[in-house]
C-alpha positions as CSV (number, residue, x, y, z in Angstrom):
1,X,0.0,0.0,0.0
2,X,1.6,3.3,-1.0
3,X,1.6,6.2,1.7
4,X,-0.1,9.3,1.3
5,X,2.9,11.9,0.6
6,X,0.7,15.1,0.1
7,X,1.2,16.1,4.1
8,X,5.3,15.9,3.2
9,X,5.1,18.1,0.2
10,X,2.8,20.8,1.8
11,X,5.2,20.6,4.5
12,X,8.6,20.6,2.7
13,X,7.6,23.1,-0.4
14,X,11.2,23.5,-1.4
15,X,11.4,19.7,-2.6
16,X,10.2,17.4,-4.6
17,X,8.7,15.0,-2.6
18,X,8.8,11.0,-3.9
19,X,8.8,7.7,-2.4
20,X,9.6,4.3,-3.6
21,X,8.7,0.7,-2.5
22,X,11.9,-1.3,-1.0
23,X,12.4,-4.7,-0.9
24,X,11.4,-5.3,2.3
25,X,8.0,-3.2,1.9
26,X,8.9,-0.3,3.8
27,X,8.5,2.7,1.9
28,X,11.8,5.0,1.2
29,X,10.7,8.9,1.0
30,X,13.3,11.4,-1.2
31,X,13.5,14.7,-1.4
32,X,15.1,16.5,-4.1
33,X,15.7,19.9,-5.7
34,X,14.6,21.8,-8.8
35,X,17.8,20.5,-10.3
36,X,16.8,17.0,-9.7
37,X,19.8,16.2,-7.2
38,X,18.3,14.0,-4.5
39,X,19.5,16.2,-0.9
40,X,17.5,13.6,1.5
41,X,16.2,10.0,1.5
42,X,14.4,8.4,4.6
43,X,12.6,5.6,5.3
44,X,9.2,5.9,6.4
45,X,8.4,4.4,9.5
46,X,4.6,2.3,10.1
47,X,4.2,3.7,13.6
48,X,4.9,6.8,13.2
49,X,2.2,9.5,12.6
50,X,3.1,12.0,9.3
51,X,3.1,15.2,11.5
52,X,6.0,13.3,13.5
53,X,7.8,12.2,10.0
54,X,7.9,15.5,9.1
55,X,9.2,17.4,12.3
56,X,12.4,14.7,12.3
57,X,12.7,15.1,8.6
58,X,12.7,19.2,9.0
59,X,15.8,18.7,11.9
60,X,17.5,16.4,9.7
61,X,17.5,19.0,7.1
62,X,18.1,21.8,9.8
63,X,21.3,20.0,11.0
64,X,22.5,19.3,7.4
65,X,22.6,23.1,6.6
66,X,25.5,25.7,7.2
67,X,25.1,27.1,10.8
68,X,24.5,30.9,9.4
69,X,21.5,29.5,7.5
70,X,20.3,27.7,10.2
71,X,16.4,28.8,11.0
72,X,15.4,26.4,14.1
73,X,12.2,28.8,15.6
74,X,10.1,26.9,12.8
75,X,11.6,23.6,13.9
76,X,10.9,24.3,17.5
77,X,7.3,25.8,16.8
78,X,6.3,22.1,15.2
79,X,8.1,20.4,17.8
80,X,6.1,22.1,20.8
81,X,2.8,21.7,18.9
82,X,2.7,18.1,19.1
83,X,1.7,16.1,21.8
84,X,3.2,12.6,22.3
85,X,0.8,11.1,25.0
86,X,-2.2,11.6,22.6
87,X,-4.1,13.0,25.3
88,X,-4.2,16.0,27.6
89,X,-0.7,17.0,28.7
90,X,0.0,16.5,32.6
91,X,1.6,18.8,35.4
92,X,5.1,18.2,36.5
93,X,5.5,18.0,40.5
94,X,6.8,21.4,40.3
95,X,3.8,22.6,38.6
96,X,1.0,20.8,40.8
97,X,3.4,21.9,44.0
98,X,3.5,25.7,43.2
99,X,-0.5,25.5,42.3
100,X,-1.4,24.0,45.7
101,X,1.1,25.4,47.6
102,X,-0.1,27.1,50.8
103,X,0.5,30.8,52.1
104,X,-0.1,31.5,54.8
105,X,-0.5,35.5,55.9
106,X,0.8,36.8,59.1
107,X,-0.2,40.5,60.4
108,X,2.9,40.6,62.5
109,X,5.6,42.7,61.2
């Protein structure tokens, strides 16, 4: 069954986004440029959601540029956006300590 690659080329506009079938049946997704020269090839993982595929493939390419072109505040933005416990995200200790924490007044100077 072939994967659903419209999510990585919205995503990653600056590539040409293709995959191909491997011997083993995982899927093998590759990114090139305009001038055809492949930059990026990953394989794409069963259990892992799209949204996740991207974020790792956007640091891969973030690491794999000079460090005066480096833009990581988009990177970061997706990263704290998702939500790995596919639920509500819980307190820390520190956080449910400081909310019930108890002050106490005293009139006495």
């Amino acid at each position: 069954m072939q994967r659903d690659i419209t999510a990585f080329a919205e995503a990653l506009p600056r590539y040409q986004v293709s995959t191909s079938l491997r011997p083993d049946g995982e899927h093998l997704l590759t990114l090139t440029t305009a001038s055809g020269k492949a930059v990026y090839q990953r394989i794409l993982q069963k259990d892992m959601t799209d949204a996740q595929l991207i974020s790792r493939i956007k640091l891969d390419l973030l690491t794999e540029e000079p460090p005066e072109q480096r833009d990581i505040s988009a990177v970061l933005q997706d990263s704290e956006a998702q939500n790995y416990t596919s639920g509500k995200i819980h307190r820390t200790r520190w956080e449910r300590l400081w909310e019930e924490r108890k002050v106490e007044r005293s009139d006495e100077p």
